[in-house]
MARKEGU-508211 format. One line per 3 residues: number of its first residue (from 1); their letters; for each residue x, y, z of N, C-alpha, C, O, CB. Coordinates in steps of 0.001 Angstrom, whole numbers, plus 524288, in hexadecimal, padded with zeros to 5 digits. Glycine has a CB too. Layout:
<atoms>
NUM) A) X/Y/Z/X/Y/Z/X/Y/Z/X/Y/Z/X/Y/Z; ...
</atoms>
This chain:
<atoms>
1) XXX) B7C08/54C2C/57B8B/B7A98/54F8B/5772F/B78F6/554F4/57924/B7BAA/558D7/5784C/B7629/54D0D/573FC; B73EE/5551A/57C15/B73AB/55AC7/57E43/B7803/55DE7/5821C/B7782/56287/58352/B6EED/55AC1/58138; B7CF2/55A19/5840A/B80D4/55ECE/5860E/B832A/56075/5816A/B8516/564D9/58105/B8587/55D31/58A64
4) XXX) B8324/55C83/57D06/B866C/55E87/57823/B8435/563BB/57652/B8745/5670B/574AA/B863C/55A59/57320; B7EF3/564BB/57684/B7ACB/568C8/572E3/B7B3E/56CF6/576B7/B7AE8/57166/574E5/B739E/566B2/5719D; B7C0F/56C72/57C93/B7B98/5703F/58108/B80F8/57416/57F5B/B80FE/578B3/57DFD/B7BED/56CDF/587C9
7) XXX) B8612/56FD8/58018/B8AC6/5722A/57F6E/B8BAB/575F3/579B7/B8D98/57A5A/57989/B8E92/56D82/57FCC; B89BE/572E9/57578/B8900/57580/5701C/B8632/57BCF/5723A/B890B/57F9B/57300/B843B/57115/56B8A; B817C/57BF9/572CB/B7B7F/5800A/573FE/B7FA7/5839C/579A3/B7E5C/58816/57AD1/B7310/57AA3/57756
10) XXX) B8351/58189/57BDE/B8635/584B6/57F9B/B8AC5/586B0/57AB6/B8894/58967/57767/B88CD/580CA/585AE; B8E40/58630/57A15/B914F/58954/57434/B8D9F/58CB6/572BA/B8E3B/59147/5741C/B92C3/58560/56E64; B8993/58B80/57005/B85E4/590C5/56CB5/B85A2/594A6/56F11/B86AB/59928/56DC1/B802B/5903E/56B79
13) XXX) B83C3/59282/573DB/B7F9B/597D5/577AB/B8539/59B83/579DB/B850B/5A019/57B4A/B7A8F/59451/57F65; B8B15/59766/57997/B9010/59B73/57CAC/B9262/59E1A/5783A/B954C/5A1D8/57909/B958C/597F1/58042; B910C/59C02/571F1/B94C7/59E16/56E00/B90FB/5A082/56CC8/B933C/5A28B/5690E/B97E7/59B0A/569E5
16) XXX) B8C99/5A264/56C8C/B891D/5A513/568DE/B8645/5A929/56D2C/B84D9/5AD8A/56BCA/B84B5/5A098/5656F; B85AF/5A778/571E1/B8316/5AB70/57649/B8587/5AB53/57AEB/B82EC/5AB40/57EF5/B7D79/5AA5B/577B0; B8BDE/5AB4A/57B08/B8EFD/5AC22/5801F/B8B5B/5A9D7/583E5/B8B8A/5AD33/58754/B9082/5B260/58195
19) XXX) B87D3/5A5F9/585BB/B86B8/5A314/5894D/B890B/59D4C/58AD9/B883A/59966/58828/B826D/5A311/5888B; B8B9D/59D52/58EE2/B8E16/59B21/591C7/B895D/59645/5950A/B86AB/59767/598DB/B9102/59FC1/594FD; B8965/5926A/59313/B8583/58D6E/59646/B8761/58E71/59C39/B847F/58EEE/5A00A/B8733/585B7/59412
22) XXX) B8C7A/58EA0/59C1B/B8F25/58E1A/5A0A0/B8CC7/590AE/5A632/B8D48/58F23/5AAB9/B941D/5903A/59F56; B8945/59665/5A381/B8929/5991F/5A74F/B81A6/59795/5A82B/B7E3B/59A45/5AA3A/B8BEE/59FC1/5A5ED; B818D/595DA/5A757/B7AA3/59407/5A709/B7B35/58F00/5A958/B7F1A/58C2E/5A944/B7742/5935A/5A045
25) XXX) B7544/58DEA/5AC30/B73C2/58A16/5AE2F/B6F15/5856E/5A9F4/B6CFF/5863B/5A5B2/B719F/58CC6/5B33B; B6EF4/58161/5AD0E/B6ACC/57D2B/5AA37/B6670/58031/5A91A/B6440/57FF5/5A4D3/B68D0/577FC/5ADD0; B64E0/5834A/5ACF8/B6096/58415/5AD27/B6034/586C2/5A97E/B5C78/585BB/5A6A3/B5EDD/58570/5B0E7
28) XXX) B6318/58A74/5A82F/B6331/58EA4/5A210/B615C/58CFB/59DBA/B5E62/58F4B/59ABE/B6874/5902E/59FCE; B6370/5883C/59D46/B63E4/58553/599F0/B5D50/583AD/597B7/B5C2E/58222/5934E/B678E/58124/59C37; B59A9/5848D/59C37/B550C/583F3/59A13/B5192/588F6/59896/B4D2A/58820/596D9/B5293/580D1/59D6C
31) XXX) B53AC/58F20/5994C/B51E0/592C9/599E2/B532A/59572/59330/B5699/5946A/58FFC/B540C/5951B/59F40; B4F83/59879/59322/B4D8E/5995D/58CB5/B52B0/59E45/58BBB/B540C/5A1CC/58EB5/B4517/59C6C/58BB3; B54EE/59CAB/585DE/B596C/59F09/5855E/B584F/5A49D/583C9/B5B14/5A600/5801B/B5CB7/59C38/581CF
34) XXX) B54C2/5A881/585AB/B531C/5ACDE/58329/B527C/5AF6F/58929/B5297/5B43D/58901/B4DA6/5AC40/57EB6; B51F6/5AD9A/58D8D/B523D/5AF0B/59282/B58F8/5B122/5938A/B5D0F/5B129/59102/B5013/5A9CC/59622; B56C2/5B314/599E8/B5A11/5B56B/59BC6/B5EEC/5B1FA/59C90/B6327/5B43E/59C48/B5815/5B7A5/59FCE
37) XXX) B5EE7/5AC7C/59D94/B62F9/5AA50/59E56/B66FA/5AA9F/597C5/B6AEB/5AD5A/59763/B6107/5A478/5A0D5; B6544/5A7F2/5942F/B66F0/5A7A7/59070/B68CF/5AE02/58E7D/B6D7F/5AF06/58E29/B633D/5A49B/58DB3; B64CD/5B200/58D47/B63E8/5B522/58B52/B66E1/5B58D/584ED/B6A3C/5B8B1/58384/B64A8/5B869/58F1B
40) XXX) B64CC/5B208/58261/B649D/5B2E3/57D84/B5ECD/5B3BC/57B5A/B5A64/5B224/57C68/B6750/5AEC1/57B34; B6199/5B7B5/5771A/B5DA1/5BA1F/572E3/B5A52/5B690/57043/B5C22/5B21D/57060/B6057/5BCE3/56E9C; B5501/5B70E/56D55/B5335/5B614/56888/B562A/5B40E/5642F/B55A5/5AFE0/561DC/B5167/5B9E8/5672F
43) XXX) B5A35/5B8B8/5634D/B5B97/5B69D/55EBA/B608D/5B285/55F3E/B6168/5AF86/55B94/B5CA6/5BB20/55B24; B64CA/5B269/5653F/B6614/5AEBC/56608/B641A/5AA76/56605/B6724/5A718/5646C/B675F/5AF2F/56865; B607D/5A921/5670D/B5D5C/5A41F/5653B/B5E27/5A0C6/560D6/B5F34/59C24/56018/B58C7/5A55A/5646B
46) XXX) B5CD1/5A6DA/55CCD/B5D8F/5A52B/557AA/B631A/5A2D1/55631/B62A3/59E54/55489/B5C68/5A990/55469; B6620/5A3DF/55646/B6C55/5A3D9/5569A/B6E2E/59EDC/558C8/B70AA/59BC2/55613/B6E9F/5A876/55A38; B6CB2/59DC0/55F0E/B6C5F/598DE/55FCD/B6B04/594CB/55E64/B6D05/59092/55F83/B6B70/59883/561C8
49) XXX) B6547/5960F/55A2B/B6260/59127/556B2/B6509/59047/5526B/B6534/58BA5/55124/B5C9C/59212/554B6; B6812/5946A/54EAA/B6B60/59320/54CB0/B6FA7/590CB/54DF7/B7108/58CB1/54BE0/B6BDF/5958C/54B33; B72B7/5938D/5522F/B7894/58F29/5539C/B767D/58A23/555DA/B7944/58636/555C7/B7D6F/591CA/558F8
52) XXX) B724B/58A0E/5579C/B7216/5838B/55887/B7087/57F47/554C3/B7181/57A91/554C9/B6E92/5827C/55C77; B6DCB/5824C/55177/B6BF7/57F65/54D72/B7066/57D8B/548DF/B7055/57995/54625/B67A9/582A5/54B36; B73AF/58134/548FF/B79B0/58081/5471E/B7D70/57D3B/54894/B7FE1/57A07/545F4/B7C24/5843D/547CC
55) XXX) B7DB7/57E58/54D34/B804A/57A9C/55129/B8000/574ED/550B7/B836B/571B1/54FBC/B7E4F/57B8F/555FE; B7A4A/57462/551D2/B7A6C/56F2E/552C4/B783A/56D32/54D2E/B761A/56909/54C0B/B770F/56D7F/55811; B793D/570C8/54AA6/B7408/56C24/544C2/B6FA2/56C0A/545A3/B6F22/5676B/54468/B7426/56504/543E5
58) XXX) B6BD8/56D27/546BD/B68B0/56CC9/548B2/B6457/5728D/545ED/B650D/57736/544F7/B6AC7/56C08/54E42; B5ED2/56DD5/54575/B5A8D/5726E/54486/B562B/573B9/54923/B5249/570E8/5497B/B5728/570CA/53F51; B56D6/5777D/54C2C/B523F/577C6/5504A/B4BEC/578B9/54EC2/B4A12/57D0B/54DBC/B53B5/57C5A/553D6
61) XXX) B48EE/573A5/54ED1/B43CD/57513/54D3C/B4012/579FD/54F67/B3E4E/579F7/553E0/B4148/570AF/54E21; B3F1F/57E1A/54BC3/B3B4D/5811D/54D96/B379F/580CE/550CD/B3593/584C4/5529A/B3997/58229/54B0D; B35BD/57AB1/55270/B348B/57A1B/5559B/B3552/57BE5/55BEC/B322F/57D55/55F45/B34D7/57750/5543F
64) XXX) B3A3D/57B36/55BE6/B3C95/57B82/560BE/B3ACE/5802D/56127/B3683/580AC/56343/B423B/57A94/56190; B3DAC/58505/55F35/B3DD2/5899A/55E58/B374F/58C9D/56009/B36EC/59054/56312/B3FE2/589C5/5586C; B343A/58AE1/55E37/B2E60/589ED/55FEF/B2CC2/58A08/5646A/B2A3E/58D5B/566D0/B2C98/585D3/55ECF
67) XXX) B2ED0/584FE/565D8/B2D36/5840C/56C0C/B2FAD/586E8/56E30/B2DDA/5866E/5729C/B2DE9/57F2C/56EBF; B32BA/589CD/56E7B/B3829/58CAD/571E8/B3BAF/588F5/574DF/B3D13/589B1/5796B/B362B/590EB/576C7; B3D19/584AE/571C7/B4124/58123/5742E/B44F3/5859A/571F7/B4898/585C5/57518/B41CF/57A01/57209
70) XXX) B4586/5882D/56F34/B4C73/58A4F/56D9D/B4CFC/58E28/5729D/B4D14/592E0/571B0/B4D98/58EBC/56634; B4D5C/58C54/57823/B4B06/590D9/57B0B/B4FCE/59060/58196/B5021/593B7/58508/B4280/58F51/57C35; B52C6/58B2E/5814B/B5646/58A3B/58498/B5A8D/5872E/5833E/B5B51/5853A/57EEB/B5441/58888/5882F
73) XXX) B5D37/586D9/586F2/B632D/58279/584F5/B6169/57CCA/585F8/B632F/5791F/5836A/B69DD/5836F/5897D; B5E26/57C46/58978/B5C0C/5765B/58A01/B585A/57567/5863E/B56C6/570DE/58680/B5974/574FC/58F4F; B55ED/57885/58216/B5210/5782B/57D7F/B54F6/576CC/5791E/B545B/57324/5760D/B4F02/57D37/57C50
76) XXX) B59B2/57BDE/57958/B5D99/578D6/5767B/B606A/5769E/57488/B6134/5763B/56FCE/B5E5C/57860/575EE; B632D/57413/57923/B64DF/56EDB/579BC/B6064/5695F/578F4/B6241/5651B/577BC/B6728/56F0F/57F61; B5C3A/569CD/57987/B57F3/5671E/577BD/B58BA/56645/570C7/B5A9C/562BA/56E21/B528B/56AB3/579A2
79) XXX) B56B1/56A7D/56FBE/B5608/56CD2/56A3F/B5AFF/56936/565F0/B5B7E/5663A/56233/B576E/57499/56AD4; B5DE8/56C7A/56A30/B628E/56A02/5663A/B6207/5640A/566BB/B60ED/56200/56284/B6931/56BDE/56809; B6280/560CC/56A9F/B6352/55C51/56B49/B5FD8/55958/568EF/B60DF/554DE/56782/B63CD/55B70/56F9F
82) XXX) B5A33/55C24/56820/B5676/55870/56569/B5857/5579C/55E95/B5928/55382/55C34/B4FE4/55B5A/5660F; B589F/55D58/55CA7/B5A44/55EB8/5591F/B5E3A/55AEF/556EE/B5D88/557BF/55365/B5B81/56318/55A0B; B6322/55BFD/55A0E/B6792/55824/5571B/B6595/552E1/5592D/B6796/54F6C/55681/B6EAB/5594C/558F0
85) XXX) B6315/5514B/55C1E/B61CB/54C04/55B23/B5D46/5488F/55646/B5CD3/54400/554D2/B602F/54B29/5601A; B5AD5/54D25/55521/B57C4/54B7F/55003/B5A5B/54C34/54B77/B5920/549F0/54767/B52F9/54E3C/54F41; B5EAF/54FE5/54BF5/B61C6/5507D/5467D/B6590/54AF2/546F5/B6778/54995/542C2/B65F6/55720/54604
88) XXX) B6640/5492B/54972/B69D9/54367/54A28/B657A/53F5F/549A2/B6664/53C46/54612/B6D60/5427D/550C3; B60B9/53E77/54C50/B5DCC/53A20/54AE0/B595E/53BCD/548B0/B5855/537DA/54627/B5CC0/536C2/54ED7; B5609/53EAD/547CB/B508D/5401B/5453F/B5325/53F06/53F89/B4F5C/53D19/53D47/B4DAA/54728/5468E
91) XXX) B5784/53F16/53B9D/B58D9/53EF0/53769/B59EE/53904/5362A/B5B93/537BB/531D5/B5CB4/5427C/536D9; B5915/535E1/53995/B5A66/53048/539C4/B55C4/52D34/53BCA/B5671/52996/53EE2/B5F43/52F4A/53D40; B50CB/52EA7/53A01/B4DAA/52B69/53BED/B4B5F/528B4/5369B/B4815/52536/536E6/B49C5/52E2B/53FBC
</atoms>
């Protein structure tokens, strides 16, 4: 499931912010997307919370957003994965 959400969250970041996974390491992957590695904007952020939230169906609790989990690709691959896993079983309990 999370290579499925990685590969998905890799499309966004190459169709919406010409970034290439390819050229980045693991380690990136834990570094806050508003830094120098990433170097996306503020309002890319925003943009991203929309296409993912689109994407996958999915509602990201303000929560997250709070804590500054919306803040890496390994947060978001989290995020998402928790996410679509409560939209599949939290509705079936």
């Amino acid at each position: 499931m999370n290579e499925e959400i990685f590969q998905r969250l890799q499309k966004i970041f190459f169709t919406r912010f010409n970034i290439d996974f390819k050229s980045k390491s693991t380690m990136d992957y834990e570094k806050h997307l508003l830094g120098e590695d990433w170097g996306l904007k503020p309002r890319d952020l925003l943009v991203l919370f929309i296409d993912i939230e689109s994407q996958f169906g999915i509602s990201i609790s303000e929560k997250e957003i709070e804590r500054g989990n919306f803040s890496s690709i390994n947060n978001l691959v989290r995020i998402i994965s928790t996410e679509t896993a409560c939209k599949i079983g939290c509705g079936m309990r």
